[in-house]
Every structure is written in C-alpha cells, then in structure tokens.
C-alpha positions in Angstrom: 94.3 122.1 123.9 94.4 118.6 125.0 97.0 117.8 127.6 100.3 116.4 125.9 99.3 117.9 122.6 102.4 119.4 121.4 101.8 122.1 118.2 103.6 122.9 115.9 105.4 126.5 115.2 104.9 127.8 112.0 107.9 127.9 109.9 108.7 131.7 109.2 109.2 132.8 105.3 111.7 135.6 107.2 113.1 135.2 110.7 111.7 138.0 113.4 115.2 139.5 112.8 114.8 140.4 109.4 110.9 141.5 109.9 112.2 144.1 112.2 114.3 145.7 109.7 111.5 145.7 107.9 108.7 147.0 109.7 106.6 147.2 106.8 107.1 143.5 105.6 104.0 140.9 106.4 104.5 137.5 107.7 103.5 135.2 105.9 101.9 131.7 107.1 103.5 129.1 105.9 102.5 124.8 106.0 105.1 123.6 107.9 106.5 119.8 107.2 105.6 117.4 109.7 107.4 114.4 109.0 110.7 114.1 107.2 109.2 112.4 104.4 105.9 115.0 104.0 105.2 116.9 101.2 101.5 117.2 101.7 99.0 117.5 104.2 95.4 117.7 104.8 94.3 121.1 106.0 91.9 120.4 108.6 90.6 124.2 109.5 91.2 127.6 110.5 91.4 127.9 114.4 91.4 131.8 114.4 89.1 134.4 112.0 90.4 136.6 110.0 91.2 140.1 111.0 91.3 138.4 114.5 94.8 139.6 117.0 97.4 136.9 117.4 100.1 136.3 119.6 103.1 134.1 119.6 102.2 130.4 121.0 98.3 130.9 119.7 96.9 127.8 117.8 96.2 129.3 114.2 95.2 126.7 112.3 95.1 122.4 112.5 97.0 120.2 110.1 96.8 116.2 109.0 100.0 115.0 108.3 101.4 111.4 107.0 100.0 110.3 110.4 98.8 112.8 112.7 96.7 115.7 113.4 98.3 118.5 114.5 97.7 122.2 115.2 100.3 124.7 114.5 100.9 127.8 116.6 102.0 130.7 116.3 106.0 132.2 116.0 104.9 135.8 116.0 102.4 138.1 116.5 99.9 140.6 114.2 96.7 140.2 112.6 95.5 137.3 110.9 94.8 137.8 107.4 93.4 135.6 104.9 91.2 135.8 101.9 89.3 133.7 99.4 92.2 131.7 98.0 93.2 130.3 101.5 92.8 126.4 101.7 89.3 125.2 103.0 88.6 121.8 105.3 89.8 119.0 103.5 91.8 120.5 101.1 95.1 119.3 100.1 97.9 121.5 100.6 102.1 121.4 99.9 104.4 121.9 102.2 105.9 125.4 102.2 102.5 126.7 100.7 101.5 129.9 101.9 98.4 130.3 103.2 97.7 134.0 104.6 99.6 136.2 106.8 100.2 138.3 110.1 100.1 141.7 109.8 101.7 144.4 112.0 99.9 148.0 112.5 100.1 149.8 108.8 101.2 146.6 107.0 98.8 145.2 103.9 99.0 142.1 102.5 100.1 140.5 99.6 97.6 138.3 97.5 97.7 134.9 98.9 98.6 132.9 95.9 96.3 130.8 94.3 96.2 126.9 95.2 97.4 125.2 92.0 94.7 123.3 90.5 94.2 119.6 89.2 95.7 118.7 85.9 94.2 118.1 82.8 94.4 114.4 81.7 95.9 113.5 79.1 94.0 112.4 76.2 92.8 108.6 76.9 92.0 105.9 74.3 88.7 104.1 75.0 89.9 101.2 76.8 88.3 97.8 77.5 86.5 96.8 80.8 87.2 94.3 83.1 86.3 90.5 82.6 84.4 89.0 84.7 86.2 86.0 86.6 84.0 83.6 86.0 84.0 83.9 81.9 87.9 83.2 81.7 88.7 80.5 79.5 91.9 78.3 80.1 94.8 78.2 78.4 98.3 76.3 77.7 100.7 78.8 79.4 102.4 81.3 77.5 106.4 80.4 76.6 108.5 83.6 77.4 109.8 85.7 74.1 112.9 84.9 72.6 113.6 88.1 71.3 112.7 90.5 73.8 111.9 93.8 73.0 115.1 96.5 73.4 115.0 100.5 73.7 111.1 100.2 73.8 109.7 103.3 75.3 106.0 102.3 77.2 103.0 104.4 76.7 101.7 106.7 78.9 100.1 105.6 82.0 98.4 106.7 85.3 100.4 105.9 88.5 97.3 103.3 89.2 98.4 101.2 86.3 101.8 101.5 86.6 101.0 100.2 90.3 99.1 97.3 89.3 101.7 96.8 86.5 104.4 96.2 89.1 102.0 94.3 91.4 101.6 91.8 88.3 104.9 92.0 86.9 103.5 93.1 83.3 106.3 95.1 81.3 104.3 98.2 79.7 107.1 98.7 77.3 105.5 96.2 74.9 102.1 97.6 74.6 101.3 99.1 71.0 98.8 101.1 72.8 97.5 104.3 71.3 96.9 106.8 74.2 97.3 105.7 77.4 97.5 102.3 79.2 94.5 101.0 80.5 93.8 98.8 84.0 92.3 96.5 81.6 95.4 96.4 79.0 97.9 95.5 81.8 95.2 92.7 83.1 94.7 91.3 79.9 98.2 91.6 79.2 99.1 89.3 82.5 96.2 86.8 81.7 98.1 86.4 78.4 100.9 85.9 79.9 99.9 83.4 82.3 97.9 81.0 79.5 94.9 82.4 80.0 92.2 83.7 78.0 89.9 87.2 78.3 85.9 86.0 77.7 84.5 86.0 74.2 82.3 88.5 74.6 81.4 90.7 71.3 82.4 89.6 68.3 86.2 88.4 68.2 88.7 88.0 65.1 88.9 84.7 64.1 92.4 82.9 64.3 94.1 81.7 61.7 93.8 77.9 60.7 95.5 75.6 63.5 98.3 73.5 62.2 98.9 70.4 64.7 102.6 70.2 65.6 102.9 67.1 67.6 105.7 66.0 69.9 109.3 65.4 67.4 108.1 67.0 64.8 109.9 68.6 62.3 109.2 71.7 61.0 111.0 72.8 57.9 112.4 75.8 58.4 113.2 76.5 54.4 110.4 74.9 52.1 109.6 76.4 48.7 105.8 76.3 49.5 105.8 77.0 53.7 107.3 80.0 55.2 110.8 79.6 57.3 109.4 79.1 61.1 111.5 78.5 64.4 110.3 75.5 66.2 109.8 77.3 69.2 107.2 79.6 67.2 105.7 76.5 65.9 105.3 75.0 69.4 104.0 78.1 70.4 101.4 78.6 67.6 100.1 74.8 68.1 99.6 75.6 71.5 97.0 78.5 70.8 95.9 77.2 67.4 97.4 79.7 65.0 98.6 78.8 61.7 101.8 79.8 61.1 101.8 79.1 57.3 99.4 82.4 57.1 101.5 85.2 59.0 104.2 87.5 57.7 107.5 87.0 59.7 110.1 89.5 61.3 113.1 87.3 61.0 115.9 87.6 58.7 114.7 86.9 55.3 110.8 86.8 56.3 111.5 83.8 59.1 108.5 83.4 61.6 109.5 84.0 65.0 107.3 83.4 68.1 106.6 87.4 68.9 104.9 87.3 65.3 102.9 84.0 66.5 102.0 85.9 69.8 101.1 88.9 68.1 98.8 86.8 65.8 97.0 86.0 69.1 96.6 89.5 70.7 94.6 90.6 67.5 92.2 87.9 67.9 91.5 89.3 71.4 88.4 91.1 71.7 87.6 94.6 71.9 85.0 95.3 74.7 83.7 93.1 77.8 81.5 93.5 79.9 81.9 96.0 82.9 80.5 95.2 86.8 78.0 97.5 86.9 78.9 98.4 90.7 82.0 99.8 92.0 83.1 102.2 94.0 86.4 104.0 94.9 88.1 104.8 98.3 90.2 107.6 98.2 93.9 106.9 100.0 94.5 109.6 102.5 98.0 110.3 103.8 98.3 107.9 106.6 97.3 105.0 104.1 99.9 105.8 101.0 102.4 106.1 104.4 101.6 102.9 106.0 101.4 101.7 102.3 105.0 102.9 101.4 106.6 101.3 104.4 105.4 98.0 104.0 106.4 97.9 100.6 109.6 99.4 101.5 109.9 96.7 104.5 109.5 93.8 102.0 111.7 95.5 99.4 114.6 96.0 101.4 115.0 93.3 104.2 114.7 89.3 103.9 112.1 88.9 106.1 112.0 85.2 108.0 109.3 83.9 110.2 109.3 82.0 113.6 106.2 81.0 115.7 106.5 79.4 119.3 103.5 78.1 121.6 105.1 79.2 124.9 103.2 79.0 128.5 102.0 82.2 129.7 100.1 80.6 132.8 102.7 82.4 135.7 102.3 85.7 134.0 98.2 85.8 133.7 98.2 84.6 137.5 100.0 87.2 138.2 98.0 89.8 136.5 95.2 88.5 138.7 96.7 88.8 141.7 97.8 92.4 140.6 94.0 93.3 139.7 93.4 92.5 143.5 96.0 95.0 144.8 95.7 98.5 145.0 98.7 99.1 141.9 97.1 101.0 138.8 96.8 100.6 136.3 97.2 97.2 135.7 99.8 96.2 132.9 98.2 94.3 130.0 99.7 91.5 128.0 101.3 94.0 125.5 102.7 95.6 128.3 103.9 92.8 129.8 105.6 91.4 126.5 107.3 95.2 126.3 109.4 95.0 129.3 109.4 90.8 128.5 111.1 91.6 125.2 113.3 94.7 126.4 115.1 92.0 129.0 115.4 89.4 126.2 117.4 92.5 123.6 119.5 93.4 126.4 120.6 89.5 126.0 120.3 89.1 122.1 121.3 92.7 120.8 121.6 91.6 117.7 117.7 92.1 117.4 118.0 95.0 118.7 119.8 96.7 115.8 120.0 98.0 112.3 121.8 97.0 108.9 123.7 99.7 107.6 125.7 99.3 104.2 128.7 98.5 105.6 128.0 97.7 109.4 125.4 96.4 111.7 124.6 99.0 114.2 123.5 98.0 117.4 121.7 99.9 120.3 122.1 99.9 123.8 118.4 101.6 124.4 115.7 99.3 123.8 112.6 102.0 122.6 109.8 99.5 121.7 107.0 100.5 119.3 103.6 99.1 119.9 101.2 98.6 117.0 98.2 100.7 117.2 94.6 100.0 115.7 93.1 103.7 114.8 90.0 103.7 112.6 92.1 105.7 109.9 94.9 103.0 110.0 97.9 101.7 111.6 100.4 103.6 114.1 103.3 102.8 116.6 103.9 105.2 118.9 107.2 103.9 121.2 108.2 103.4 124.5 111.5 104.7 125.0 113.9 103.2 127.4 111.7 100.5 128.2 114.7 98.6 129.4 114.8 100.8 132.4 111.3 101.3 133.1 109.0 98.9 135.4 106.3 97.0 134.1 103.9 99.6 135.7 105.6 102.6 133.8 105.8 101.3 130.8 101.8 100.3 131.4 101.4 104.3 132.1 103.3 105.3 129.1 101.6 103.3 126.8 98.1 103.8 127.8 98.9 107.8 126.8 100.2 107.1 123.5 97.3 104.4 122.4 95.0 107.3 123.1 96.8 109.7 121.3 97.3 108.0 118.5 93.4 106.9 118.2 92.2 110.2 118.5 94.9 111.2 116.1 96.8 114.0 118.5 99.8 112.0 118.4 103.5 113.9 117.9 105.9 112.6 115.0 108.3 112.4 117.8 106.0 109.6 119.9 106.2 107.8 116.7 109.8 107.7 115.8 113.1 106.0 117.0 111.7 102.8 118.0 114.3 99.9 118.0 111.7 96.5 117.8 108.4 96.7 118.0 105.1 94.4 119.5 102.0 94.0 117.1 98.9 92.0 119.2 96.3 90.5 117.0 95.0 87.9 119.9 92.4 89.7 120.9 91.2 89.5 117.3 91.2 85.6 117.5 94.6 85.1 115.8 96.8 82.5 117.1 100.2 83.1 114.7 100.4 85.5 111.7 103.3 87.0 110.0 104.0 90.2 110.6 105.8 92.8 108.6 108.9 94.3 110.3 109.0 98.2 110.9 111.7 98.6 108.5 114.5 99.7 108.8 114.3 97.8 112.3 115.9 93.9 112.5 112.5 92.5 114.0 109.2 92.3 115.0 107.0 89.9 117.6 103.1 89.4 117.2 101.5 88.4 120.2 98.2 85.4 119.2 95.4 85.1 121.3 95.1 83.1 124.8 93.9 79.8 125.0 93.4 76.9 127.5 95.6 73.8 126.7 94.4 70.4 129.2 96.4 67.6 130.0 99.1 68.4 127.6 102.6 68.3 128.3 105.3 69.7 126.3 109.0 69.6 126.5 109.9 73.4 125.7 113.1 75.6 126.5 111.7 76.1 130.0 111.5 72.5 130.2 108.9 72.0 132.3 105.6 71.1 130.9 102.1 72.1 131.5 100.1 71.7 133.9 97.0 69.9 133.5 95.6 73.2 132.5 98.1 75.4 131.0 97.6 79.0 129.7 99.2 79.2 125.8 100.2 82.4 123.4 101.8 81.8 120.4 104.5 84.0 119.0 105.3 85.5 115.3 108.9 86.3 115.0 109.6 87.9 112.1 113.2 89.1 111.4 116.1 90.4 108.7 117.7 87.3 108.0 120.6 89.7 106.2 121.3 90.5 110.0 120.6 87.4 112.1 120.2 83.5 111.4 117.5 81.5 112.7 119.3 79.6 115.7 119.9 83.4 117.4 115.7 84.3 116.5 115.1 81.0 118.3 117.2 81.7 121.1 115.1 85.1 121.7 111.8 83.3 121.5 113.5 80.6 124.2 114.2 83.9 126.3 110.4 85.1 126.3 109.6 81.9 127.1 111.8 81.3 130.3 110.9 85.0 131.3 107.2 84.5 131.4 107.0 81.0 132.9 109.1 81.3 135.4 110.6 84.6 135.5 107.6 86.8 134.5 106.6 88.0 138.8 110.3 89.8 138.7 109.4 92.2 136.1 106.6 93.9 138.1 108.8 94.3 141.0 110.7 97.9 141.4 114.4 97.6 140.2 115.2 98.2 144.0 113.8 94.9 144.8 115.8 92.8 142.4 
C-alpha cells in the first residue's frame, strides 16, 4: 500500500456485536460511500480471490469514487466469498450494493444478488439529424408568444436533451412531439426561436402565400372577406412570409393569433437533414459529472465578479533563486509562495476568507487553502490546512504530497475537503488572466498568469514603487461572491498580495521565530 494511502473500512450490513449472537450469520461486503454526495462508484477490482482467508485491516477490494481511487479494507475477518454475479473491473456499482461476503467456519452464503441491469428505452420517434452550420439560412428574429402555453406537460426526454434544453433555454413543454424529444427537436426549436432557419434539405412544405404588411399598416381585424388577425400576428407572418388570410385561427370567434402564424411555420420545416457522418461519444466518468455539478452549482448559486492586477513579482523570484543556492529543500514554487502570500492577506481581509449562509456570513479564523490540480482524469484540489501557521517551506512539503496523490488518484476525500479559498495556476500554460470559477460554496478564488519580463516600464501601483528597468510581472484573476464582498475590499486583497511580494515576500520564508 502506498505510503499515505488511507482505505476505507467496509461498512458492515450487521455490527460484529450482532454477528456474534449469531454465529451462523455471514458478513456481507458492502460498497461503502465515499463522498457525501456519492451514490455510485467505479469498481476497479478484487484485491483478494475467493475462498482466500481474511483478516480485519486487509485491502479486499479498490474503489473509484466522485474523485478518487480508493481501496477498502477489511472490518472483520472470515473467508472471502464471491461468485458470478459479483461486479467486474469497470463496472458500475451503488452504494450500499452488496457484493460477496465473509464467512466464518460452517457458515454458507447467501446468493449475491444480481446487479440490476440497464433499462429498456423507451419507445423513440425517428427524429431528424443535425444541420450542418454552414447550410443555415437567416432569419428576421422570432417575436416571443403572446399567449403562452399553460398546464402543458413536455414529452418525454433523455437527461441529454433535457441538458441541452436548459443550456439553450428551449421550453420542452411546447413540443407536439410524438415519442420522445430529440437533440435535433430542441436545436431546431432554439434556431427558431432565434430567427433562424434549419437547411432545406429534402423536400419541404411550401408556405403559404406572403402578404406584405408594411410599416402603419392597418390590418382589419373584422372584414367580411379576410379572417380577424392581431397585428402582432400579422407582423409576425410578414416577417416569415406566411399568409395569414389562409390559416384557421385559435382566437375567440376564429381570430388569428401569432402561435397559429408560428405554427404555420414549424410545418413548413423539413423532415430529415443531413447527418455528419463522424462522431464519436466520450463517456462522463464520475470525477467529470462531479467537477461538472460544481461548476454549475458555483455559477448558479453565487454572483461571481472578476478582478485582474499586473503586480511585480521581481523580489520574490530573486529570492527563489537565492533559495535554489542554499541547502533548504525543497524549494517552494510560485503556487506555494502565493499559498502562504494569500493566507497573510485573509488573516487581513477575512471577509474572503468566509462563507454565505442564509442568514449570516460566516467567517473563519483557519485559512485551509485548496490548490487546483491538473490530473489526466480531470480537475482536483486537495488543501493545505492551517496554511496561516505553516512556513513557506511546509506548506511547499505538504503540497508536493497531495499533487502526487491526487495525480495518481490515491488521494483521501478528507485531503480534498474543508478548504476556505483556493489558488488555480494556469501561467505555466501561457495564460496571463482568466476567469476562474470559485470553489463554491467558498467567497473566492485567485488564478495565478504566467511570468513575464516588463523593460523600462514604470508603473504607479499600491506598492508604489515602480519597476525597475527590468521588472518581473504576474497577473492576477480574482474572482469573488459579490453577495458577500464589494469590489473596493477584492481590490484591497489584490493591493495586499502585491505589497507582500514586492517588498514583503523574503519574510515569509523565514521561521516564525525569526519575525
């Protein structure tokens, strides 16, 4: 077992108490919940065979969770058993699932039960491919409805649709869709609604006569030889060339309204396009649809402002170079740096340093810093705790163990929880400001840009001092809840970092003794 892999017990179906009051009884093996907000997991593989003896504290099997792998030990002891219906590498297993057992001496077990399988689909109504982009035709935009559907129940739909329905802000309530919604029914429906028109490809219904309705005017709405019409429906079926005079209106006594000229258009649409011939699908794993969730949670639930500042990092890379020379190791890198950097700057502006509540702001007195991880599967942030207390050479420590954690995936769900602000580089990937997304339900979160060389410029800054004739530069991406802080107190943190690494920055390497 690596060294600071902490597994997982398994979570008994009956405590050791009741098991010896029961002799007889097996134990069963049960996927334990790795994250508060898990309900599945990967099952990675079996780390004993069955039939194999087992003690308490012996890795049984390995689990992937919302964002780690894990392997799960042992809470008692017996015989592995485990037979055909156990899960198999890569399966997808519930939480609470059981999965074999341990066996004392005379005990049988149970049949495992059998892992539910995939549901049938529900019947699906051929539905139209994708357009290609560049066969759209434009289109006057679309004037909203005014009489909007009520009590409409939508059509069945796939959690994909539904998604991109959201994402577009289509409405599937007023599809008159027989089976379920398609991608390509909520795409056409939003190119509709937008003014613009799906490609005519196939053979489309042709629209009725246009009748020119110019600017002023006026359309009779009772005529012995013309059908009552609403001048907004009239506008509206100018605009896309329908004639008006043709269609059989909902209104009160057989009035045209616009939903009757819109739906004159929709039955002119086409019924097939043409379909890319090459795609291909990705499937999300769990660490995705988490890192997913959270964003969209962030951006949801917080009003998320902005700040960048170019500040003068020169002091602190000289002094990273003079460290490189002396025998201290390891040697702290920027990140680490701007970890105990911004840990000095909460302890002044708590109010980043906090969380919104629905009737308070709470604020912390520990500072536990997150730092953004890279993995190839996807983003983590395992946190320094305490960072606050801890020297810039600790914190470097610390944080080398949980980026290597978290890249080879043995990371705990306790290294990745409890973090009050968190650090997100992107320099060394060429990007001087960006705007990241904050680690909800945290107040804030600073991106670090890349280094670069400013000559002969001089600025007039917080610090103010300006550059020397050639400066070291970072820029910095604030982002934080506006609900919770204003912009004048963000700016004063950023004006904080700044003093703290141009002229500040040596006394953070120093022991707290020497201060």
């Amino acid at each position: 077992m690596a060294e600071g892999r902490k597994p997982i017990g398994i979570l008994p179906l009956l405590s050791s108490r009741f098991r010896n009051l029961n002799p007889t009884m097996p134990h069963a093996i049960q996927i334990p919940r790795l994250g508060w907000s898990m309900e599945q997991g990967t099952f990675v593989g079996w780390l004993k065979k069955s039939g194999e003896q087992v003690h308490p504290g012996d890795a049984l099997f390995t689990l992937e969770g919302e964002k780690a792998i894990q392997e799960i030990e042992a809470v008692d002891a017996g015989t592995l058993h485990f037979d055909a219906n156990n899960p198999t590498a890569g399966d997808i297993v519930s939480v609470g699932a059981v999965i074999g057992y341990l066996l004392g001496v005379g005990e049988t077990a149970p049949p495992i039960p059998p892992r539910p399988t995939a549901p049938t689909p529900l019947p699906q109504a051929q539905s139209a491919p994708r357009p290609s982009a560049s066969s759209l035709q434009s289109l006057p935009p679309q004037p909203p409805s005014d009489s909007p559907r009520t009590g409409a129940v939508a059509p069945p739909a796939s959690p994909a649709v539904r998604r991109l329905a959201r994402q577009l802000g289509v409405d599937l309530t007023p599809f008159d869709t027989v089976g379920r919604i398609s991608e390509a029914d909520v795409c056409r429906r939003y190119l509709l609604s937008r003014g613009e028109l799906l490609p005519n490809v196939g053979e489309a219904k042709p629209l009725p006569r246009a009748v020119p309705v110019g600017r002023g005017a006026v359309v009779p709405l009772r005529s012995r030889d013309l059908p009552a019409i609403s001048p907004r429906a009239a506008r509206t079926a100018a605009k896309f060339g329908v004639d008006w005079t043709q269609l059989s209106g909902s209104g009160s006594q057989g009035r045209i309204r616009e939903r009757d000229v819109l739906a004159a258009v929709d039955d002119s649409l086409p019924t097939s396009f043409t379909t890319p011939s090459a795609r291909r699908t990705i499937p999300i794993t769990p660490l995705r649809r988490t890192i997913a969730d959270r964003m969209v949670a962030s951006l949801r639930q917080t009003a998320p402002v902005t700040l960048t500042s170019e500040i003068d990092v020169s002091s602190l890379i000289d002094f990273r170079e003079r460290l490189k020379r002396s025998s201290e190791s390891p040697i702290p890198s920027i990140t680490d740096a701007f970890v105990k950097l911004a840990a000095t700057a909460l302890r002044k502006h708590p109010a980043l340093n906090a969380r919104w509540r629905d009737d308070a702001i709470e604020l912390f007195d520990e500072v536990h810093i997150g730092i953004a991880v890279d993995t190839n599967e996807g983003l983590l942030v395992p946190v320094v705790r305490d960072a606050h207390q801890r020297t810039v050479f600790e914190i470097a420590r610390q944080s080398r163990d949980l980026i290597e954690k978290a890249r080879v995936r043995r990371i705990t769900a306790e290294d990745l929880q409890g973090g009050t602000f968190t650090i997100t580089n992107l320099g060394s990937l060429g990007i001087d400001a960006f705007t990241p997304i904050i680690n909800f339900p945290e107040t804030a979160i600073l991106g670090l840009g890349r280094i670069q060389t400013r000559s002969g410029l001089a600025v007039d800054g917080p610090t103010s001092q300006s550059h020397s004739p050639s400066s070291q530069v970072m820029t910095l991406s604030l982002t934080f809840d506006h609900r919770i802080l204003d912009g004048a107190l963000a700016a004063r943190f950023l004006q904080s970092l700044a003093q703290l690494a141009a002229v500040d920055s040596h006394l953070l390497f120093e022991p707290p003794s020497h201060r």
